[in-house]
N, C-alpha and C positions, 0 to 999 in steps of 0.2 A: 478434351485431349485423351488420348488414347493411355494405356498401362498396358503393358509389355509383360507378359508372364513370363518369364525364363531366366534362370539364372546364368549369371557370365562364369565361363566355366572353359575349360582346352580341355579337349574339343567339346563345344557346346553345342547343346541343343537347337533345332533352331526355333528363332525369336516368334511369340505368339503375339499377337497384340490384340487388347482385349477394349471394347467401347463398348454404347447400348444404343439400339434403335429402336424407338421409341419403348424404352421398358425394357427392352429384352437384350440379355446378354449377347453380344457378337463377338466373332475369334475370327482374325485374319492374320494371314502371313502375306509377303507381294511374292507372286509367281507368275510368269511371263503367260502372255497369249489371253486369250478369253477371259471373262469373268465367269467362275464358278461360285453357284452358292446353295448351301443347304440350310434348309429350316428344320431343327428338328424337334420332337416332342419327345418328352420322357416316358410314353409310355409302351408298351407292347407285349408279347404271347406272355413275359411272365407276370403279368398285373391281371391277367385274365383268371376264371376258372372255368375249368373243364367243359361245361356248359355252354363258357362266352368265347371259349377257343376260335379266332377268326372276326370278330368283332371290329378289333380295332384294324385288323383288315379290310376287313370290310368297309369303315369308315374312310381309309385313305382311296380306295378305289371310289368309293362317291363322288370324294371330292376331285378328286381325280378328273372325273370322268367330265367336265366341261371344259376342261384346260389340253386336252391332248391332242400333239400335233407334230407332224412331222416336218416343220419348220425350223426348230433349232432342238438343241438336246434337252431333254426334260424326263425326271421317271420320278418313282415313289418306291418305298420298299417299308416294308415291318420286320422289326428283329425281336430279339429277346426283351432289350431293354427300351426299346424305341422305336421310332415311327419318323423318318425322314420325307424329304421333298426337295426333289435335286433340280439344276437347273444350270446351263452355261450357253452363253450368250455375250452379245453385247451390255453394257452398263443396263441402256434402258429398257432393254427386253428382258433381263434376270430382273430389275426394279416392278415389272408390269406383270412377271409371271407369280412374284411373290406375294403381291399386291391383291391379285386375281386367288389363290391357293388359300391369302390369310380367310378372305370373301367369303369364297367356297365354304373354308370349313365353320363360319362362325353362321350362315345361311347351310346348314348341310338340305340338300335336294334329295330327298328318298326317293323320288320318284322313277329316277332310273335303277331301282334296287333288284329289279327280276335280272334285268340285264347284268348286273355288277355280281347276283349270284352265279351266275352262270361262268362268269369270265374267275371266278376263282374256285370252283368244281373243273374246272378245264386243265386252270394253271394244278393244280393239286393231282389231275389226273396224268399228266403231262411231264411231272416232276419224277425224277429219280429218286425227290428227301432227301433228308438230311444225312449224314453217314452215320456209323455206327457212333463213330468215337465222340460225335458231338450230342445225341440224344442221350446213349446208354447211360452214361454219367449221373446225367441228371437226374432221368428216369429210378434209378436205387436209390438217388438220396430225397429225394422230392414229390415220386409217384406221383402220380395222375395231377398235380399241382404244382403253381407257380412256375419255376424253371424247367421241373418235369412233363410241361407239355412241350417242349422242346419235340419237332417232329410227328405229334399229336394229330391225327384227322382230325380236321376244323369243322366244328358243329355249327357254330352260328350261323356261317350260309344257306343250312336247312330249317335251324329253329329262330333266328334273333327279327324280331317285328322292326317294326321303322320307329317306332317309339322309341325301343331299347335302345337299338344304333344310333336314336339322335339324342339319347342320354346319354351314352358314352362319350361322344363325340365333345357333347358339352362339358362333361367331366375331366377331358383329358387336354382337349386342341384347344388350349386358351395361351395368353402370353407368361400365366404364371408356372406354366410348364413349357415352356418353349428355351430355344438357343438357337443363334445363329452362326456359321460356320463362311467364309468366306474366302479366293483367293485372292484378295487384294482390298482397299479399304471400302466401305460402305458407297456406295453409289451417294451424291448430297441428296435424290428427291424419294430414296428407299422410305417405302411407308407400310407400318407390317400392320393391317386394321383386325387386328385379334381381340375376342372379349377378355375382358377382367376374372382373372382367377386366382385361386390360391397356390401356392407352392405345392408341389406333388414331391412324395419321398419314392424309393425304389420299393419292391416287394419287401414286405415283412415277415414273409414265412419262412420259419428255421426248416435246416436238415433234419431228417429223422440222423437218430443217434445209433449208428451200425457199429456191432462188435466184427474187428479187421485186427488183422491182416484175414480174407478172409477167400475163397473164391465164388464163382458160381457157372450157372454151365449155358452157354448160347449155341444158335445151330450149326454156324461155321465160324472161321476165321478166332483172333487173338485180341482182345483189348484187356490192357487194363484201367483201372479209374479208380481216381481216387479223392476225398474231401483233404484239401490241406490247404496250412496260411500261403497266400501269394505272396511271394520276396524275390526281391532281386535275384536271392541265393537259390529259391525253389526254382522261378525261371531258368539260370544256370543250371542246376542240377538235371532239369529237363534235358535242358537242349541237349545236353554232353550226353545224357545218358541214350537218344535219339541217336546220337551221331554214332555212338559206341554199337548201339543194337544195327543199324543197317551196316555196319561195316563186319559186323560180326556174321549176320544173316545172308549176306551177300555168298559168303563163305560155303552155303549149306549148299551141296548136290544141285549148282548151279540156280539155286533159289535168290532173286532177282524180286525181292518186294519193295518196297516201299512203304516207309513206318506214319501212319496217319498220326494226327495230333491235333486235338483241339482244347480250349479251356475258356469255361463259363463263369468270370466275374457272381459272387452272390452277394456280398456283403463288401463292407469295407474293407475285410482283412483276408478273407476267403475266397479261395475258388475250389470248383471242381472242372477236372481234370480228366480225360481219357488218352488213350498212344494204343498203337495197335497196327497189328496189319491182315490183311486177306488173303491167308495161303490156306491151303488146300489141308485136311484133315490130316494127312499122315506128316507133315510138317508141324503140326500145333502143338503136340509136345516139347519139340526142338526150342520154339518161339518162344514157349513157357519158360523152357528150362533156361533161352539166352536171358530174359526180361530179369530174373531170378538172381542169376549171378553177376549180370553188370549192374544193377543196383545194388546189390548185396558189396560189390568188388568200389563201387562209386561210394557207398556210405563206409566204409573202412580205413579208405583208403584217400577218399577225396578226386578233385581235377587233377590233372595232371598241369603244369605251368602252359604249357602248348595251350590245354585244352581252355586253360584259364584267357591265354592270349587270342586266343580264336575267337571265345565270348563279344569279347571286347571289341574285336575290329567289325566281328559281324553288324553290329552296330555302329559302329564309329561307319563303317562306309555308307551307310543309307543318311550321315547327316546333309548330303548335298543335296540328295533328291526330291524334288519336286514332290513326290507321292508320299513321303515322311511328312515332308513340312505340310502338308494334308491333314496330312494323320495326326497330326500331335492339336494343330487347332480342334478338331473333333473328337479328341481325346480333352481337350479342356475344357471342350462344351458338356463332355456327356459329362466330366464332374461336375459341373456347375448344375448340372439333373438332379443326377441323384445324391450328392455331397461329398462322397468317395473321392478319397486322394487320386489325382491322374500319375497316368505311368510316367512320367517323368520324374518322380523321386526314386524309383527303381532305375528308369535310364542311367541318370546321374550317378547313381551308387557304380554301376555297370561301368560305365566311362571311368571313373575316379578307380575305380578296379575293389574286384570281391576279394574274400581271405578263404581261402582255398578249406581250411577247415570248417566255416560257416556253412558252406557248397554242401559241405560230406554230411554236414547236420541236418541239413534240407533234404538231401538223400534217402538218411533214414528213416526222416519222418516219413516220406513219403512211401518208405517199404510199407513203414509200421501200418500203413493206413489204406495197404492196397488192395482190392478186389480184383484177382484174376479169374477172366470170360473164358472161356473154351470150350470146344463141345465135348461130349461125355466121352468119358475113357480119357482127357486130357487133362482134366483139369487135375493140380497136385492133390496127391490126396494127403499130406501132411497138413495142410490148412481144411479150415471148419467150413462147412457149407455156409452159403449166405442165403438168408430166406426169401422167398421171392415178395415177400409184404414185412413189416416191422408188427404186425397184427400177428397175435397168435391163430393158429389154424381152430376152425367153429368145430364142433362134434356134430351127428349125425348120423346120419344112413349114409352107407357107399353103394353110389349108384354103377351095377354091373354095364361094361361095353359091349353097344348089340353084338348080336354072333353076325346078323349080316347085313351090308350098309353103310355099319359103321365108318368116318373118316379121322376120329381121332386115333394117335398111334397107340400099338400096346404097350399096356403097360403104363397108360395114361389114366386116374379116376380122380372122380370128383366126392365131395361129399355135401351135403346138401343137408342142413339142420333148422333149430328156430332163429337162430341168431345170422346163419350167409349159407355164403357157398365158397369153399374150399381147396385148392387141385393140387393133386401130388403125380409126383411121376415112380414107378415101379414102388418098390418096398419101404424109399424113403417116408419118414417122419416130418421132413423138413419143406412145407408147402410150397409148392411153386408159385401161388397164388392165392388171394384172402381176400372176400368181399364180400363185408358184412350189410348189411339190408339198412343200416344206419351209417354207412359211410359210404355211401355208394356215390362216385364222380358221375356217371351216367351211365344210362342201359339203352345203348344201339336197336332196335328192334329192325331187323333184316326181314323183311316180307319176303316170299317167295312164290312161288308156283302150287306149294303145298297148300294144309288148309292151317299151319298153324307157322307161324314166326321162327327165326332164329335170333336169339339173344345175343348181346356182346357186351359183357359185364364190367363195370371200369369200375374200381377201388380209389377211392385218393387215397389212402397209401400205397397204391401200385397195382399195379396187373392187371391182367385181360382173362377172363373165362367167356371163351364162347360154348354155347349151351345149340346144339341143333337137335332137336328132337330126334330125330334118325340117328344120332349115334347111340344115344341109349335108350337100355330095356328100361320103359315106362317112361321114354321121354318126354311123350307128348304133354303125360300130365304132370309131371315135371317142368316144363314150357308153363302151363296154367299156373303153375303153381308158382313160379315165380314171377312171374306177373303181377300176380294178386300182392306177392309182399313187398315190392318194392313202388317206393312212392312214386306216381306218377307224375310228377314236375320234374323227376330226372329222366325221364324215358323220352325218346327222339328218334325219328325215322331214319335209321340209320344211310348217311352221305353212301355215296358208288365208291368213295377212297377205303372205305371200312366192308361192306359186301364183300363175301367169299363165297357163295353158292347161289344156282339156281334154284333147289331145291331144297327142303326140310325135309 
């Protein structure tokens, strides 16, 4: 007999109803028409590191790759936290495709693996990425690891052997990390033939610890981001203050944006957070200075009861649809993943209605904790720069930018000692970038037409120094020279998503 996760409640959630097939948690709701069903795993880009970025991709196109067909609907996808396997159908063709997919992955076939790299150098080549407001976030608080590969050019399609991929495979695609998702109840003959595993938890690696309210400077457009508890009250204080900014910025000399937002789940209590939009330079002050003062004017002052009743119905009308009652089973799958409360005790607080000065508390924190992006000349200068690494900047020699050649901009140097390499922008003290020779995520090696390499430096605590011998005076032996100091298990031919020149 089935269990029912929801509580009875006006206006309520709708009903999840929870069973297992063979082992494995399932979540259905009844919804008209076809049978849909997802299988999903708990893992993806943030379980990886920097090195295995694209892995667990790579494993779902394997398995993938015997099952595709343009007979009825069927896909796969990798996210942050997970690894799905979609499918709608009649009863017995979603029961034959899940049947077939559990197969695949527990026999994974490398043997189609040349083909399966190529078809994700393509999609990657193909891709617009991720937007600002979903990468940048992470990226500061997490550099070059776990969430912070968010967005990341995926290395494993140029370095991961067939070994690796079929120890991934076996480490992750089993039923002790699995869940099932369904629109309607379990097919009677559904047989999911997955090996035996252990229970998988989410990522374990903490945020670096950022002193904020703080800003920093990117090449165009407005985001800010920020690390704070997820509540009912912060989601409110979001939205409202969304709503407040475009109706605000609407306002500007016919300025017509539209305010990005996204937010990335970390922990149980945590997320990070980005909002933002993409106007034009001579706008990004403006945008700074609206973000500024309706959070400033929203933690003071609180919702407004409208804005309070707005919350509440924006919600309360999606309980009918179909694509909710979606969402909420695969919202109580993906807790049963990783252990993290599902959004539904947030819903319910929402429905049942917030207190307006909770909202305004949620608010401030989130001033207290904000990193504003802008490019230079915008960003406030009343707030403290933020470092481009949490790594103090190495000592050394500063390497002069050739007189001619050169492609980095002036004003740009690097420094280069026994312990990294370094980069600042003009007269600042405050590194744009740090990457110590023992912390190194990996070093892209860019071949070119020339007779020596371009480097592409990753930090797991963050950032990118690309090193082309042609920009600077002595770079070539500079190029040798870091070669020689950085271990060679991180080093990797650098993918065509990461290349920037023909030449060195």
């Amino acid at each position: 007999m089935s269990e029912i996760v929801a509580r009875s409640s006006v206006p309520q959630l709708p009903a999840v109803h929870r069973t297992e097939v063979d082992g494995i948690p399932a979540f259905w709701n009844t919804q008209p028409g076809r049978l849909s069903a997802s299988l999903i795993f708990g893992v993806g880009t943030a379980h990886e590191t920097f090195l295995e970025t694209g892995v667990t991709h790579l494993v779902e196109h394997l398995a993938m790759h015997p099952l595709r067909t343009s007979r009825y609907d069927n896909g796969s996808a990798t996210e942050m936290l997970h690894t799905s396997f979609e499918v709608t159908s009649g009863a017995a063709t979603v029961s034959d495709h899940l049947r077939r997919i559990c197969t695949s992955l527990s026999q994974l076939d490398t043997g189609p693996l040349v083909t399966e790299r190529g078809a994700l150098v393509a999609e990657e080549r193909a891709s617009d990425g991720l937007g600002v407001t979903t990468w940048l976030p992470s990226s500061i608080w997490f550099g070059n690891q776990s969430f912070g590969l968010a967005g990341n050019v995926q290395v494993a399609p140029v370095r991961a052997t067939a070994e690796q991929i079929r120890a991934w495979g076996a480490r992750w695609f089993h039923r002790g990390n699995a869940a099932l998702v369904l629109s309607g109840p379990p097919p009677a003959d559904l047989w999911l033939p997955l090996p035996e595993g252990p229970p998988r938890q989410p990522p374990s690696f903490g945020p670096f610890e950022l002193p904020t309210p703080a800003q920093t400077v990117i090449p165009n457009g407005v985001v800010a981001c920020a690390l704070v508890g997820w509540t009912a009250e912060m989601a409110c204080a979001v939205g409202v203050l969304i709503s407040r900014l475009t109706d605000r910025l609407r306002q500007l000399d016919g300025l017509d944006c539209e305010i990005g937002f996204d937010q990335q789940r970390i922990d149980e209590h945590r997320t990070v957070l980005g909002f933002g939009a993409d106007v034009p330079d001579k706008h990004a002050g403006k945008v700074v200075e609206a973000i500024r003062a309706e959070l400033h004017g929203l933690g003071e002052n609180g919702p407004t009861p409208q804005e309070l009743a707005a919350d509440r119905e924006g919600l309360a009308v999606q309980l009918g649809e179909g694509e909710f009652a979606q969402y909420c089973a695969f919202d109580e799958a993906l807790s049963a993943l990783t252990g993290w409360t599902s959004a539904a005790k947030h819903q319910n607080q929402i429905l049942d209605g917030l207190d307006a000065s909770e909202v305004a508390a949620a608010a401030r924190e989130l001033a207290g904790k904000l990193v504003l992006c802008a490019p230079l000349g915008h960003v406030p200068e009343d707030l403290p720069e933020l470092p481009g690494s949490p790594l103090p900047p190495t000592s050394g020699r500063e390497l002069k930018r050739a007189l001619i050649g050169s492609t980095v901009p002036r004003g740009f140097r690097i420094v280069v000692g026994d312990e990294g390499v370094s980069a600042f922008y003009g007269n600042s003290t405050v590194p744009v970038a740090v990457v110590r020779y023992d912390d190194a995520a990996g070093v892209g090696i860019e071949h070119t037409d020339g007779r020596l390499p371009i480097l592409h430096l990753f930090g797991r605590h963050g950032g990118l120094i690309t090193v082309r011998p042609g920009d600077w005076r002595g770079g070539r032996d500079l190029v040798r020279e870091l070669r020689a100091r950085f271990d060679p298990a991180v080093c990797f031919d650098a993918p065509d998503a990461m290349r920037q020149f023909e030449q060195s």
